[in-house]
C-alpha positions in Angstrom: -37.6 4.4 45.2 -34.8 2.3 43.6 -37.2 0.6 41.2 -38.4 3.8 39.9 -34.8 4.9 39.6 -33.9 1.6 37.7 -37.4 2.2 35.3 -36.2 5.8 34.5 -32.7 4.3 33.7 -33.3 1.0 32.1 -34.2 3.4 28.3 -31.0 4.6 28.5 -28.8 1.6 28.2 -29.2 1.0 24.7 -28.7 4.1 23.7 -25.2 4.5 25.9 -24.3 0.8 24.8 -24.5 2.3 21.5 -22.4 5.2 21.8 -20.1 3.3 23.5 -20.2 0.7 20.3 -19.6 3.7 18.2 -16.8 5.3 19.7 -15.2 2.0 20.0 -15.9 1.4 15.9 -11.9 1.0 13.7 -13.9 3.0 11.3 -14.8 6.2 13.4 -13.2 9.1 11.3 -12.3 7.2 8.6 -12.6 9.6 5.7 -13.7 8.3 1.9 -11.1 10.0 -0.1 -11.5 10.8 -4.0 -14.1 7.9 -3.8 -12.3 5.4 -2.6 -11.6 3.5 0.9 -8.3 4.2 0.6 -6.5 6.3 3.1 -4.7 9.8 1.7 -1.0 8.1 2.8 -2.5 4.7 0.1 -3.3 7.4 -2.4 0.2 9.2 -2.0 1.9 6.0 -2.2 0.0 4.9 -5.2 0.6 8.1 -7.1 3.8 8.5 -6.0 4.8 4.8 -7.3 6.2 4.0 -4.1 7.0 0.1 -3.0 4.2 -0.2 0.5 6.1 -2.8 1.9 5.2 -4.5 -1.9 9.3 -6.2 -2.5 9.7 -7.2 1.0 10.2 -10.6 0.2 13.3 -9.0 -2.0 14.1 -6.1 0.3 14.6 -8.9 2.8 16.4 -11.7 0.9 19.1 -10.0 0.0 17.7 -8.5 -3.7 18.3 -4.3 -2.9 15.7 -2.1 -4.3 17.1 0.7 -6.6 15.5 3.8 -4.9 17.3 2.7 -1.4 20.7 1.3 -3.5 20.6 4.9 -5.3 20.3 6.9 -1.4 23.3 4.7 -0.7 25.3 4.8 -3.7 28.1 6.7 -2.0 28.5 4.5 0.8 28.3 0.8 -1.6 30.8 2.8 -3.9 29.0 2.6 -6.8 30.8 3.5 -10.4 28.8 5.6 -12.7 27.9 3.2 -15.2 26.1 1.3 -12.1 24.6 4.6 -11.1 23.2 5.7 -14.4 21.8 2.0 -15.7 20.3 1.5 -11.4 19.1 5.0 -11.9 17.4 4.3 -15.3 16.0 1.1 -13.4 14.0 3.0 -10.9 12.8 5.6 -13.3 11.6 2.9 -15.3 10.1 1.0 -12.5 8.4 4.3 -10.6 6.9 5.2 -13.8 5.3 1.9 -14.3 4.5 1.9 -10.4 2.4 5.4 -10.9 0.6 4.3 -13.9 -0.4 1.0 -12.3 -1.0 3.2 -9.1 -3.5 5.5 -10.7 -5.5 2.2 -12.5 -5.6 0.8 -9.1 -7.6 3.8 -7.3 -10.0 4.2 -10.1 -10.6 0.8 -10.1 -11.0 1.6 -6.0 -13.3 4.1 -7.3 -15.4 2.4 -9.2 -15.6 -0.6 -6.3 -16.6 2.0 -3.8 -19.4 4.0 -6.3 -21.2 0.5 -6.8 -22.0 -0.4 -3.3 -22.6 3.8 -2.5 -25.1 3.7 -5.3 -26.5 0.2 -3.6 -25.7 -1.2 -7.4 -23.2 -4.0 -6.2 -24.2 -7.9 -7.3 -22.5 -10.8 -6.2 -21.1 -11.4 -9.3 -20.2 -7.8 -10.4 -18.1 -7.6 -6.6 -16.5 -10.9 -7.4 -15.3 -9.7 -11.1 -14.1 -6.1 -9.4 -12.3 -7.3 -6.7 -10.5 -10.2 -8.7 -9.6 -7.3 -11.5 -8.1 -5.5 -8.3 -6.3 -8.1 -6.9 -5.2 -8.6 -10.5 -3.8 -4.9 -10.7 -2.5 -5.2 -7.2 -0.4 -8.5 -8.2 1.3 -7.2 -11.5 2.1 -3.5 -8.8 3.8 -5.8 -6.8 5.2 -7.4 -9.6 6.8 -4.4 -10.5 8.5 -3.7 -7.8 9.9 -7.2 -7.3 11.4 -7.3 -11.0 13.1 -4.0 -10.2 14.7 -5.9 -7.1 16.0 -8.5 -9.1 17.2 -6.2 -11.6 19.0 -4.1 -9.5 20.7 -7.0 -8.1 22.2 -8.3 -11.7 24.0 -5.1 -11.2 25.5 -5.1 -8.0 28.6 -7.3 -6.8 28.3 -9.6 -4.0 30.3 -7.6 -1.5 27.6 -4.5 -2.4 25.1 -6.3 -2.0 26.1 -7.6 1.5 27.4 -3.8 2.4 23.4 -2.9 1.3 22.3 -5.2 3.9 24.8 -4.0 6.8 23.8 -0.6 6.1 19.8 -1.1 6.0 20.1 -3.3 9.5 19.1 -6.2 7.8 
């Protein structure tokens, strides 16, 4: 009796190992959005020319970013003169950011259409993903620039009141 139980059971291990692989998979539900692998929060960000953690080595060093310097500019007493040329800064910056954003997720796009079309070669894979890490750099870039920037425009004693007030 057992050994026909363990016959009738023995076909179904594979399958349940493999549902059990599956549910167990980081990419279960992961959704291909406008033809990329990023996720709709990347794709936000990217339009939206926000930093994704891109100036932390500034943000962390003591070089303020100007969106966060212009949410406190009432509590690191800014004058208007440092308001107007920080707020110039980060229009400046973001606009950059969004452009550089948008080249970034068709360059996603483009990644993600050659291996869905089974088109991908070694080489062309090598020469898109270099081209994105390119774009990723100078995004980065950006954003670190604007950090030093805003700094040249703050005083020491704003800049350590920046830090207080962010808990760094």
């Amino acid at each position: 009796m057992k050994a026909s139980i363990l016959a009738l059971a023995l076909p179904l291990l594979p399958a349940q190992e493999l549902n059990a692989q599956h549910e167990h998979s980081p990419y279960v539900g992961l959704e291909i959005v406008e033809g990329t692998t990023l996720t709709p929060e990347e794709l936000q960000q990217l339009r939206n020319g926000d930093g994704m953690r891109n100036a932390l080595p500034a943000e962390l060093n003591q070089h303020p970013g100007p969106k966060h310097v212009l949410e406190l500019a009432d509590e690191l007493g800014l004058d208007e003169e440092q308001r107007q040329r920080i707020g110039e800064l980060f229009d400046s910056m973001r606009a950059e950011a969004i452009r550089q954003g948008e080249e970034i997720i068709v360059a996603e796009q483009h990644l993600t259409q050659a291996f869905r079309a089974r088109a991908a070669t070694p080489d062309q894979v090598v020469t898109m993903t270099q081209h994105l890490a390119s774009m990723r750099g100078r995004l980065q870039a950006t954003h670190l620039v604007a950090h030093l920037a805003t700094r040249e425009l703050l005083t020491e004693a704003q800049v350590s009141m920046y830090d207080q007030l962010r808990g760094y």
